[in-house]
C-alpha positions in Angstrom: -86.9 60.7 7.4 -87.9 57.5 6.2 -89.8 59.2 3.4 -85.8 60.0 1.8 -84.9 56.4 2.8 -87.4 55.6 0.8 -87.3 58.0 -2.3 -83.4 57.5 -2.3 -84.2 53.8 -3.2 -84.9 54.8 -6.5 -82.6 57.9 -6.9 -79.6 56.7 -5.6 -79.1 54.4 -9.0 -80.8 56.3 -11.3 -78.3 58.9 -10.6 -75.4 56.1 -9.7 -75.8 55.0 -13.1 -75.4 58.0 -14.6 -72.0 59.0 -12.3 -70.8 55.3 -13.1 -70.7 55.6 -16.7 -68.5 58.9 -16.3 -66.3 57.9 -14.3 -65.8 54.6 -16.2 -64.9 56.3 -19.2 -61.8 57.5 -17.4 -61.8 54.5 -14.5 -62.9 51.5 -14.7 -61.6 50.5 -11.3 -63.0 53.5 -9.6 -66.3 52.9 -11.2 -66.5 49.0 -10.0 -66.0 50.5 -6.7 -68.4 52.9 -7.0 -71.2 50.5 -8.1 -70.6 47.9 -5.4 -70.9 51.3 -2.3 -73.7 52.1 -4.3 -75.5 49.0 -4.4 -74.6 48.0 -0.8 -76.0 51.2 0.6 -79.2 51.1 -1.1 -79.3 47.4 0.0 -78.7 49.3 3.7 -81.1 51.8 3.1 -83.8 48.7 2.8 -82.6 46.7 5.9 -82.8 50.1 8.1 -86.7 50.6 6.4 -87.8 47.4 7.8 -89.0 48.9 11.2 -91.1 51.3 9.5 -93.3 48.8 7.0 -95.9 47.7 10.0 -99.8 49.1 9.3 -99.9 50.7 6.3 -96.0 51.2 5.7 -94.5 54.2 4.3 -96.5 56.3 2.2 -95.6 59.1 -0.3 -96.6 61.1 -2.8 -95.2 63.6 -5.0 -97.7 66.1 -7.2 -97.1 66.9 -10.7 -94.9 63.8 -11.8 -95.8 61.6 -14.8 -99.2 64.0 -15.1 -100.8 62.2 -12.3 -98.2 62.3 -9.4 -95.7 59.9 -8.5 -97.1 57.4 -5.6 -94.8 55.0 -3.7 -95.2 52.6 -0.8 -93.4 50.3 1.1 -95.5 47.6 3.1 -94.5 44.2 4.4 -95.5 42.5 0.8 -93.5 44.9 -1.0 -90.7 44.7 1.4 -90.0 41.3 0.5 -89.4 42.1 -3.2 -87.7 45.1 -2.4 -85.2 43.4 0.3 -84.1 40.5 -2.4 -83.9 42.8 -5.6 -81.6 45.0 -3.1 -79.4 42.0 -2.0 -79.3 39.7 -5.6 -78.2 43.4 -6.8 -75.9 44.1 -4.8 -74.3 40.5 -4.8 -74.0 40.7 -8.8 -72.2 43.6 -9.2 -70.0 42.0 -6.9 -69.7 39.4 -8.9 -69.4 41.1 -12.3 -66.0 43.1 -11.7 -65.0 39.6 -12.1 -67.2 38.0 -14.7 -67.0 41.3 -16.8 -63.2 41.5 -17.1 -62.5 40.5 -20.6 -65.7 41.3 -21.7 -65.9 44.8 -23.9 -68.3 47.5 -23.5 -68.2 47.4 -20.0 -69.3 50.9 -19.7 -72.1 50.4 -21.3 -72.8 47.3 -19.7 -73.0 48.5 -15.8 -75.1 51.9 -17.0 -78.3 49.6 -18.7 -77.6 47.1 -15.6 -77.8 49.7 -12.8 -80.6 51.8 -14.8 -82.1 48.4 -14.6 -82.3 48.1 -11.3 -83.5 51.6 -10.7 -86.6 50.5 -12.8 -87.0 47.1 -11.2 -87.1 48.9 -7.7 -89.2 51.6 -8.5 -92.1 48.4 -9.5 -92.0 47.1 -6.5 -92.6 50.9 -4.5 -95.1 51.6 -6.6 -98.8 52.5 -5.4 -100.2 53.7 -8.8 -100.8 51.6 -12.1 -99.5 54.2 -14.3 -96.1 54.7 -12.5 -95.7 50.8 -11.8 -96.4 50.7 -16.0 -93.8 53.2 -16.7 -91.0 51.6 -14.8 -92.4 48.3 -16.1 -91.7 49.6 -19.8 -88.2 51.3 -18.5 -87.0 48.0 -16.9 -88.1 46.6 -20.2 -85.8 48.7 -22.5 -82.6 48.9 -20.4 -82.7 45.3 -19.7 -82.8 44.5 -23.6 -79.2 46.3 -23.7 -78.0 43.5 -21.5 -79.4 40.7 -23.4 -77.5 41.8 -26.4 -74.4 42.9 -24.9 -72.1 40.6 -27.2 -73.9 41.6 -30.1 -73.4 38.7 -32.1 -76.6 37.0 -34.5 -77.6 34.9 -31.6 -77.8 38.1 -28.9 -79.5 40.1 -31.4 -82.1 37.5 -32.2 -82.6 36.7 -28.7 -83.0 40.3 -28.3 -85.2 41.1 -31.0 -87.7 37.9 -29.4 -87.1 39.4 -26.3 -87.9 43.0 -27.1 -90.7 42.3 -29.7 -92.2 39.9 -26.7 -91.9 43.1 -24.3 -93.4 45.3 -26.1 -96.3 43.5 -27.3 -97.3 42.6 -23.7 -96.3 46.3 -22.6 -98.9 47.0 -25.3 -101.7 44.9 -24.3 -100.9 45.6 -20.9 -101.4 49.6 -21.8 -104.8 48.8 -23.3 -106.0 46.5 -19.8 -104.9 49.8 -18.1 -107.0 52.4 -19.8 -109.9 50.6 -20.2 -109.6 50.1 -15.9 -109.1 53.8 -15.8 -112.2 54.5 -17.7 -114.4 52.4 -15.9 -113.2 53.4 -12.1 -112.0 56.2 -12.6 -108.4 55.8 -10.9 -105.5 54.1 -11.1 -104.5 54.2 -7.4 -103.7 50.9 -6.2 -105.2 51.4 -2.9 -108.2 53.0 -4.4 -108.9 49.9 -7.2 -110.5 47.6 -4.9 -113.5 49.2 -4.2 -113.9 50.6 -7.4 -113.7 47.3 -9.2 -116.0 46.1 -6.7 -119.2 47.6 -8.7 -117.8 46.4 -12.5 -119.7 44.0 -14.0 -118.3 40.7 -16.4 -116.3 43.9 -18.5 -113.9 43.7 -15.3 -112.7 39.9 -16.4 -111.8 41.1 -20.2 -109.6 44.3 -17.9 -107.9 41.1 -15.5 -107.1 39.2 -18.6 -105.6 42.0 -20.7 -103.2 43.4 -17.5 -102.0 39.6 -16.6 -101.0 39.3 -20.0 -98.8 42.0 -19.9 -97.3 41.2 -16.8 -97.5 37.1 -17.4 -95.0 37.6 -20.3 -92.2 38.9 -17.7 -93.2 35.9 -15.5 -92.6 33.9 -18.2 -96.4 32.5 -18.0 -97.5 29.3 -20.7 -97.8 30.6 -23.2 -95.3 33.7 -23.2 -92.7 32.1 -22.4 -91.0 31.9 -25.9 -88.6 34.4 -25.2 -87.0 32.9 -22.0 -84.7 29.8 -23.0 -82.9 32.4 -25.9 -82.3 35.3 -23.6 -81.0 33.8 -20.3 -78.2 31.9 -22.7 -77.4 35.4 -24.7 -77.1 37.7 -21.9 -73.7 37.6 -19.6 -74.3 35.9 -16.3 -74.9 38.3 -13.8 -77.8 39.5 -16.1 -78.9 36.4 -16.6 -79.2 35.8 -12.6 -81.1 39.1 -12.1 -83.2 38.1 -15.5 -84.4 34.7 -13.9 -84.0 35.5 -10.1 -85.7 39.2 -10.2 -86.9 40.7 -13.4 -89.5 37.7 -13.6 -90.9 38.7 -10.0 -91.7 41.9 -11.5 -94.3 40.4 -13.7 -95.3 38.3 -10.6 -95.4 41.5 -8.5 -98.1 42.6 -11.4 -100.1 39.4 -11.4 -100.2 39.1 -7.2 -101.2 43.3 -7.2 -103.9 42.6 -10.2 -105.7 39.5 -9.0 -105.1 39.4 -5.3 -105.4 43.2 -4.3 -107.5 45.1 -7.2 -109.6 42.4 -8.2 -109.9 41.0 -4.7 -109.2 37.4 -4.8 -111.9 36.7 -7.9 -112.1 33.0 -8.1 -112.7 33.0 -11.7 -109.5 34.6 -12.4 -107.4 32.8 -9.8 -108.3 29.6 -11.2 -107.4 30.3 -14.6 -103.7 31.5 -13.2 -103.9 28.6 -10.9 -104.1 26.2 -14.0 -101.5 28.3 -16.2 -99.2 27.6 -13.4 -99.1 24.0 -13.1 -98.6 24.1 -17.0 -95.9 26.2 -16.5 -94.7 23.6 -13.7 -94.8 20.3 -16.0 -93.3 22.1 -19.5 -90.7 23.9 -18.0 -89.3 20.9 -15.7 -90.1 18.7 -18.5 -88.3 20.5 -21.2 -85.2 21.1 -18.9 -84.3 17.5 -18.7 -83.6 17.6 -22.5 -81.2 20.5 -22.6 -77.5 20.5 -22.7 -76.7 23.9 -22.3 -76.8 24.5 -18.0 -77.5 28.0 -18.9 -81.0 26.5 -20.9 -81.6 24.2 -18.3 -81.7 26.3 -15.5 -83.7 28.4 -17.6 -86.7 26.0 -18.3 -85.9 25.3 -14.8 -87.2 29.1 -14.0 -89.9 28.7 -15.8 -91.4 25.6 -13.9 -90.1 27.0 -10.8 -92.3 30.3 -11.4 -95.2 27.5 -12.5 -94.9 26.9 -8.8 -95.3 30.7 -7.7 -98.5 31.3 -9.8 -100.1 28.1 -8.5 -100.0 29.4 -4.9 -100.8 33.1 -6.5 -104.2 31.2 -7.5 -104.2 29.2 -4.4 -104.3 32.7 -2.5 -107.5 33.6 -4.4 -109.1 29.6 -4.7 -109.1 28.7 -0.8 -110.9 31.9 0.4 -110.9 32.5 3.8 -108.6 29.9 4.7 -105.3 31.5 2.3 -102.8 31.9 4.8 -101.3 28.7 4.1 -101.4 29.9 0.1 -99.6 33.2 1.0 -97.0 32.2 2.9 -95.8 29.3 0.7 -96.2 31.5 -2.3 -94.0 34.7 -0.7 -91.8 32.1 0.3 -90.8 30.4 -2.8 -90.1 34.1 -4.4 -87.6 34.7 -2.0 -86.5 31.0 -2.7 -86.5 30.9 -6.6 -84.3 34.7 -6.6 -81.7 32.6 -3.5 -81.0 29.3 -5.5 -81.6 30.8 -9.0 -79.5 33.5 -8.5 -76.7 30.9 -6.5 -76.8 28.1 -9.7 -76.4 30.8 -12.6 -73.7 32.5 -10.9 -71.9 29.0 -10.3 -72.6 28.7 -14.3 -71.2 31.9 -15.0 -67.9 31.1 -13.3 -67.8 27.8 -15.4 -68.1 29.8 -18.4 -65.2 32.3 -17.3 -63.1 29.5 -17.1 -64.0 27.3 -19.5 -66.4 29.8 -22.1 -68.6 26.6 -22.6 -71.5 25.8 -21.0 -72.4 22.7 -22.6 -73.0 19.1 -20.8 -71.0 17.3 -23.5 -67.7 19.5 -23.4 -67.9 20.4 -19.6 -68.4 17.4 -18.0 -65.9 16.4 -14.6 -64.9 20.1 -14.7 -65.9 20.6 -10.9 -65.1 16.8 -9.6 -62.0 18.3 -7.7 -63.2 22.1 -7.3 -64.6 21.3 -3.6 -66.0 25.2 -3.4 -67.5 25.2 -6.2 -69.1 21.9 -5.9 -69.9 22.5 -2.2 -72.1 26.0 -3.5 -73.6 24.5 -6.3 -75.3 21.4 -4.6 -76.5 23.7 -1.9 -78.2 25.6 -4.7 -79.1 22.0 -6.4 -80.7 20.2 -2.7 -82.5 23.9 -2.6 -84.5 23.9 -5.6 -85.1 20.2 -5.3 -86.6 20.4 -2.3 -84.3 18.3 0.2 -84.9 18.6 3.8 -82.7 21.1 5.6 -83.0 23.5 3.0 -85.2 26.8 2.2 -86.6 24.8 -0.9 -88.4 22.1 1.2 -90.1 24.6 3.6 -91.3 26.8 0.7 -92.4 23.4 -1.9 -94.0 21.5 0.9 -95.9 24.4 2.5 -97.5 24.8 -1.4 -98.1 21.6 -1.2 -100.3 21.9 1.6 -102.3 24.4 0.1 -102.8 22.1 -2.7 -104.0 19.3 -0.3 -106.0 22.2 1.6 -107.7 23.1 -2.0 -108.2 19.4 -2.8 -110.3 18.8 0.4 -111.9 22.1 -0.1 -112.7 21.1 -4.1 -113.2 17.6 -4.1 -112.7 16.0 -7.3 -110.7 14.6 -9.9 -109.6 18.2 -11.0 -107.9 19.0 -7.9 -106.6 15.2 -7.5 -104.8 15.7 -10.8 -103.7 19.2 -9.7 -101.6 17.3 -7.4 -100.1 14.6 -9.5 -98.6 17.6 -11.8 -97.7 18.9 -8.5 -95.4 15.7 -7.9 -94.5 14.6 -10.9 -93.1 18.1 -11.7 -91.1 18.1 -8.7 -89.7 14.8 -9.6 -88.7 16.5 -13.0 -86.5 18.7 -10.6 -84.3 16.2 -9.6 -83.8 15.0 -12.8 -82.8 18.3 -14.7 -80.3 19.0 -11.4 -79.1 15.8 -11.1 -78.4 15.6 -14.6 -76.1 19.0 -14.4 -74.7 18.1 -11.1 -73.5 14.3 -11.9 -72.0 15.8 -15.3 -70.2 18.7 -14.4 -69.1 17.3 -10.5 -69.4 13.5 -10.6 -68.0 12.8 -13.9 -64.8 11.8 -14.3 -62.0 13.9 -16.1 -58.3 14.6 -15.7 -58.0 17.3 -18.3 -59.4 20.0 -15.4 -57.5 18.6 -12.5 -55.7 21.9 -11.0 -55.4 23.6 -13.9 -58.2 26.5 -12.9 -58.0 26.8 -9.3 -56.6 30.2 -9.4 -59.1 31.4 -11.5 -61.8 32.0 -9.1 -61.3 34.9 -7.1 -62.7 35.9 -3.8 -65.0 38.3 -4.9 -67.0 35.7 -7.4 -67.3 33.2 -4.3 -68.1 35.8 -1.7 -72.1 36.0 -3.5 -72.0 32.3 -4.0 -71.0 31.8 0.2 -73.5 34.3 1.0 -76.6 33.0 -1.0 -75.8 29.5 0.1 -75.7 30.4 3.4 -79.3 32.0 3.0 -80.6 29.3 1.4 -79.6 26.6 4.7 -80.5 29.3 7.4 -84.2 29.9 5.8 -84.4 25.8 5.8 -83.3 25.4 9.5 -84.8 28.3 11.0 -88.0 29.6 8.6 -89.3 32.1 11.9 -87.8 34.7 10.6 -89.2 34.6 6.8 -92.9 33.8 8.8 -92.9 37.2 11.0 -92.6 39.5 7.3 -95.4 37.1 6.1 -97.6 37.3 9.0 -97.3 41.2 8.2 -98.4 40.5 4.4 -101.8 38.6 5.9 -103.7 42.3 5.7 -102.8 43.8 2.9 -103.1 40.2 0.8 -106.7 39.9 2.9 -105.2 36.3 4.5 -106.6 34.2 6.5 -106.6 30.4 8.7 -103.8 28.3 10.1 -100.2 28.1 8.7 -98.4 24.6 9.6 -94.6 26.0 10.7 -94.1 22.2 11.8 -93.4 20.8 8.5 -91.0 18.2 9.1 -94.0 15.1 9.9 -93.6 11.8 8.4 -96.3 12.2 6.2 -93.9 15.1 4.8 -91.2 13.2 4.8 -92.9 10.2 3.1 -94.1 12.5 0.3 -90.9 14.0 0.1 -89.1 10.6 0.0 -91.7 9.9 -3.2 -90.9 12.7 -5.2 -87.1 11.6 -4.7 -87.6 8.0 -5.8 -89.6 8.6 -8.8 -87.0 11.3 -10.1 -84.7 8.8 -9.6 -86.4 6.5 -11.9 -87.3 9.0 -14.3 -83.2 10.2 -14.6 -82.4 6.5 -15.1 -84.5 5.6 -17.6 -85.2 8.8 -19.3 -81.0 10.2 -19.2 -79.1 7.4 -18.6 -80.8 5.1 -21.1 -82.2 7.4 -23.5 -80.3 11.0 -23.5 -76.6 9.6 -23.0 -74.9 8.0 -26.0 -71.3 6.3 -25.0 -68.3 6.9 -27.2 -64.9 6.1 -26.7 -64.4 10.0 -25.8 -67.1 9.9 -23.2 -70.5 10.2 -23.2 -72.6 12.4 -25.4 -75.9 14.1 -24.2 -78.3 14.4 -27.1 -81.2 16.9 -27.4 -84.3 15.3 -29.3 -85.9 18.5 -28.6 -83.8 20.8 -31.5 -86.3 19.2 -34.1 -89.1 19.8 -31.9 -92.0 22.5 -32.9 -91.8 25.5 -31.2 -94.0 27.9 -30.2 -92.3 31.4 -31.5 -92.0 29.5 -35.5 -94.9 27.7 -35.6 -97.7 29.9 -33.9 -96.0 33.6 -33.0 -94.1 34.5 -36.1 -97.3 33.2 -38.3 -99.7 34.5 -35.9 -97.7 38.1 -36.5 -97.5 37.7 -40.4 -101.1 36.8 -40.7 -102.0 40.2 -38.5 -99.9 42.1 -40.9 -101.5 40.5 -44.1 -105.1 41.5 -42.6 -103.9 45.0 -41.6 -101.5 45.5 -44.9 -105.0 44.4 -47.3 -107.5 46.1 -44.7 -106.0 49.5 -44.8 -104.9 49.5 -48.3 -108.8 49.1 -49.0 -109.2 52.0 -46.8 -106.6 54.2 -47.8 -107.8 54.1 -51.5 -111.8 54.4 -50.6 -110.4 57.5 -48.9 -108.1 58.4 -51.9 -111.4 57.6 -54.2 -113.4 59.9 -52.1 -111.1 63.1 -51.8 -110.9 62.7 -55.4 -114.3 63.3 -55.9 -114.5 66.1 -52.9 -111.5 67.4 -55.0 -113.2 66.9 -58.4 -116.4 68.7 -56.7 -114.5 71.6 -55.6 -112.8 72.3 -58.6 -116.0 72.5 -60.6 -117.9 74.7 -57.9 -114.7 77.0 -58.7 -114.5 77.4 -62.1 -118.5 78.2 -61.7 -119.5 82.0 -63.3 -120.9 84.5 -61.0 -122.8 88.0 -62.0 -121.3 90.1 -59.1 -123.2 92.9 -60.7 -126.3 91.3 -59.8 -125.2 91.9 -56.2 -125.0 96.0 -57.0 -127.2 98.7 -56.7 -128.0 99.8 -60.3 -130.1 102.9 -61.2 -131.9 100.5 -64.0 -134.2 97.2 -63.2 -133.9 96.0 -66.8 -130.0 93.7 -67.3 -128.1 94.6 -70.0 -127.8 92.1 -72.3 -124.5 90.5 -74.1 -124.8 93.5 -76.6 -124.4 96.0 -74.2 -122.7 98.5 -76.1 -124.7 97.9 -79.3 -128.4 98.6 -77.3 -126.7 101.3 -76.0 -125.6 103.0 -78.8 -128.9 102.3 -80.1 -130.7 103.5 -76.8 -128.8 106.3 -76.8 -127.6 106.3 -73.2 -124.8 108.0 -72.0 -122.6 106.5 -69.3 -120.2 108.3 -66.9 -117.0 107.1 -66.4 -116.8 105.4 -62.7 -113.0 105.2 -62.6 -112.3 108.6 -64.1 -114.9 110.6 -63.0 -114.8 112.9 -65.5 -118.0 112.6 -67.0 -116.9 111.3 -70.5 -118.6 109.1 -72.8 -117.7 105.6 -73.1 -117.8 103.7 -76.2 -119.6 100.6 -76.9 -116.1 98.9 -76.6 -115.8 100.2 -73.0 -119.5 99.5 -71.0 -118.7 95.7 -72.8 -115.2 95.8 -70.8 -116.6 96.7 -67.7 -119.4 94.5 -67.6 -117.2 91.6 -68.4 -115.3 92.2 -65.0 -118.2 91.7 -63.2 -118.6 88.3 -64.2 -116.2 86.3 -62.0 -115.7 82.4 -61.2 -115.8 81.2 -57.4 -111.9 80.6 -57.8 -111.5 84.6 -58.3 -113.8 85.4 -55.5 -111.8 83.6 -53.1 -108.7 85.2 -54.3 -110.2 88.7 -53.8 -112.0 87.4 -50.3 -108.3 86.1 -49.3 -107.2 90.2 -49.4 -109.6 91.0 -47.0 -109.0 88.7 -44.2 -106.1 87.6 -42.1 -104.5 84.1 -42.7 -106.4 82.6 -39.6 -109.8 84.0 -40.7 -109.3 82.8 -43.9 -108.2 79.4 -42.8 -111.4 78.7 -40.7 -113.3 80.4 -43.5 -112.1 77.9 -46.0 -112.4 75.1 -43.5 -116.6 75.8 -43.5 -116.6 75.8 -47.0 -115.3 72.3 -47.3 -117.0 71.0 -44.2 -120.2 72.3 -46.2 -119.4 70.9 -49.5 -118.7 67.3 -47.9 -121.3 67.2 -45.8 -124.1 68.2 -48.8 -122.2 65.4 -50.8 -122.5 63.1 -47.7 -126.4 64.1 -47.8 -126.5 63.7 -51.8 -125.3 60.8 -52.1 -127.9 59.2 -49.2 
């Protein structure tokens, strides 16, 4: 039974999304309804597999699908992706039968979006590289459709950066894969491990190649150039499931490659270790720049994943003692996809309203919306990390793992590990407080009362429900710990977890990262971003005239490979043209060469006659029978000089006459050999 619980996971939207974009055509209402049942029950379907994903989990396989078989698992470390996609999905398309209303193409829009999550969840199930790649590339190409749903320039570039970005790392990904394959043999998840085991240094070029596939989904330093452009093009509720799940898929891939088939390397997990506090300190530091919420919560997903793939290397880095690693690390996913989701769906209902997102024309738009206020600093105190919250229980049990590794490592690396570690959280509070002070605090009569009735139920029910989450997990974390405890096998975990994390020591450190955001959003935003008009003040954005990575490295990087490739295969393609040439030149001369097929006859006389045949024998005397005729006349001179002629053919005729006596195939192959023999004596020639 819980093998169809488990394959219907999948099924259910594929063929949802199908059913929902026929019935939309005639009704749209019956096709919103349709979605949210859909969703919600696959959402159930996950909630009733969760006493079945103890030991191994549920495990099935069906033969004959995708050439290999189609392998899918649910354990407790899948689970937890699988529960949250289920929910955030299910929450959305809530959410979207308002958000979408006005918006065109709607059909359209809930097909890619569902077929999206289809892909997303089949990741996560998977057991077998080459299944978890192909719904890796599906996800890939339906999600694009969302990006550039308004299809106006800035969608389409955002899409075109997006896709180009997606397939390139699909691409490289694709090559880590098959060079895995041909070293072990298999791409079977559970199988990898111990093959690996035996490779020698090849198996780090394989590691590198596969977390660069899935590190441009995570949005990994630096592949991230794709990020800031897409989350502002794509509607809202793509945007939430962009940030909040479709960049755990490329964590899913890096937590699968380093931590399960590589085993915990140490070579590679420090190198994502590092990658991830650059992600921390870029992302949060180019957030507090932005004006646009929809940018700044985007950066702000970038430095929150920073966090993610620190304790991803932190897993691998502090050996046996990991535990602490793996439970701060599969806590903050479920975190970053709560808040995330919660703070771009608060956005999206600004943009309904207002269809502005920026600082500088939105500001005091929530001072008197209490709800929305009340939903939006839950999601704010969250991600910042405020006691009470599931932020601070995920953030500070990272940071013990970071102490853990700095004890473990001693040094000045590790030491400065942890002052990225603090000053990027501090970065935190300044990016939020910088949204929340100018869209709630600010003062502005223009907005008073003129929304309220703008914000249905249904676009606060998700908001209510995340929120809630996100204060439940912060009081009462047991819950979250029992599925982690589960994950300890399967991630190979190991030492003691501190569950009691409100200490003063905690709190003191806590009460540091506070303060020096504090002084950082004075000096840096007050005094430095804010200009004051008589209108009100004006948030400026030094980073515009920045250098960025996709004009001044990617597209020059891509125009230089297509300069070497363009001049490199032109060179090729006319040495090839310059040698069929000759192999044609060759081959027309060995045609038009003359061959005595009477030489190849019986003849009743040793001696060749020569060019005068008739005249020697006129003068010889000798009478000839007619072949043809039979008759027994005599020729003339004329005659014998005819018929010797014929016997004097060129190659070209020969293989004409051969052609009559042979099939098409026969001659084909025959033909074939006498090529392959002519270029391979003019291969040996010319050495």
């Amino acid at each position: 039974m819980e093998n169809i619980m488990l394959i219907s996971t999948v099924l259910i939207p594929f063929i949802g999304a199908a059913a929902g974009y026929v019935i939309g055509r005639r009704d749209e209402r019956l096709r919103d309804i349709l979605n949210a049942i859909m969703t919600g029950a696959v959402f159930l379907l996950v909630v009733l597999l969760y006493p079945h994903i103890g030991g191994n989990g549920v495990e099935m396989e069906i033969p004959d699908i995708m050439g290999t078989g189609l392998f899918f698992k649910l354990d407790a470390f899948r689970y937890i992706f699988v529960f949250i996609t289920s929910l955030v999905w299910f929450l959305t398309s809530i959410y979207s039968t308002q958000y979408l209303i006005k918006y065109k193409k709607r059909n359209r829009y809930y097909a890619f979006f569902i077929l999206t999550y289809a892909s997303t969840m089949g990741i996560f199930l998977s057991d077998h590289m080459l299944n978890l790649f192909t719904f890796f590339e599906v996800m890939s190409f339906t999600s694009y459709f969302l990006i550039i749903h308004d299809e106006d320039e800035y969608t389409r570039d955002a899409g075109k950066t997006y896709l180009t970005m997606a397939i390139a790392g699909g691409m490289i990904l694709l090559m880590g894969l098959f060079l895995l394959y041909d070293y072990t043999g298999t791409l079977l998840i559970s199988e990898l491990p111990d093959a690996v085991a035996y490779m020698g240094p090849i198996k780090y070029i394989i590691a590198v190649l596969i977390i660069i596939g899935f590190g441009v989904k995570a949005c990994m330093m630096p592949l991230h150039v794709w990020l800031p452009k897409s989350y502002s093009a794509a509607p809202t509720p793509a945007t939430a499931v962009l940030s909040g799940i479709l960049a755990k898929t490329g964590i899913f891939g890096i937590m699968i490659t380093s931590i399960v088939i590589f085993n915990k390397d140490f070579e590679i997990s420090r190198i994502i270790f590092a990658l991830g506090l650059a992600n921390m300190f870029w992302g949060g530091f180019l957030a507090i720049f932005q004006r646009n919420i929809k940018r700044i919560l985007a950066y702000s997903s970038m430095s929150q994943l920073g966090y993610i793939l620190m304790g991803v290397g932190l897993i691998g880095m502090l050996g046996d003692h990991n535990n602490i690693a793996i439970h701060g690390t599969l806590f903050h996913i479920v975190n970053h996809a709560v808040f995330k989701v919660l703070l771009f769906l608060v956005a999206g209902i600004i943009y309904m309203i207002l269809h502005e997102l920026s600082l500088n024309h939105i500001q005091g738009f929530g001072k008197h919306s209490q709800k929305l206020k009340m939903v939006f600093l839950v999601g704010v105190l969250s991600v910042a990390g405020v006691p009470g919250t599931s932020g601070f229980i995920s953030k500070n049990i990272l940071h013990e793992a970071l102490v853990e590794a700095r004890h473990m490592y001693q040094g000045p690396v590790m030491s400065f590990a942890e002052i990225i570690f603090i000053v990027s959280s501090s970065f935190t509070v300044v990016y939020l407080s910088k949204i929340f002070i100018a869209v709630f605090m600010e003062e502005s009569d223009k907005y008073w009362g003129q929304f309220k009735n703008e914000i249905q139920k249904r676009a606060l029910f998700p908001l209510v429900v995340l929120s809630a989450i996100a204060i439940h997990a912060g009081i009462r974390p047991g819950y979250m710990f029992s599925i982690m405890e589960k994950t300890e096998g399967f991630l190979g975990g190991g030492g003691h977890v501190p569950h009691n994390l409100y200490t003063p020591e905690v709190l003191y450190n806590t009460g540091i990262i506070f303060m020096l955001g504090a002084v950082i959003y004075y000096i840096v935003v007050r005094k430095g971003l804010i200009v004051k008009t008589e209108e009100g003040n004006i948030y400026r954005n030094p980073t515009l005239n920045w250098p960025d990575l996709e004009n001044y490295f990617y597209k020059p990087l891509a125009k230089s490979f297509y300069w070497i490739g363009y001049n490199l295969f032109k060179h090729v393609d006319h040495g090839l043209v310059n040698f069929f040439t000759q192999i044609g030149a060759l081959i027309a001369k060995i045609g038009d060469l003359k061959i005595d097929m009477g030489r190849f006859k019986r003849k009743e006389r040793n001696k060749a006659a020569p060019d005068n045949a008739g005249a020697y024998m006129e003068k010889s005397g000798i009478e000839i029978k007619d072949i043809v005729a039979g008759m027994g006349e005599r020729t003339t001179a004329a005659k014998v000089k005819e018929n010797y002629a014929t016997e004097i053919e060129s190659v070209g005729q020969i293989f004409s006459r051969t052609q009559l006596h042979m099939n098409s195939i026969i001659y084909a192959l025959f033909i074939f050999a006498i090529i392959l023999i002519v270029v391979l004596s003019y291969l040996i020639l010319r050495t």
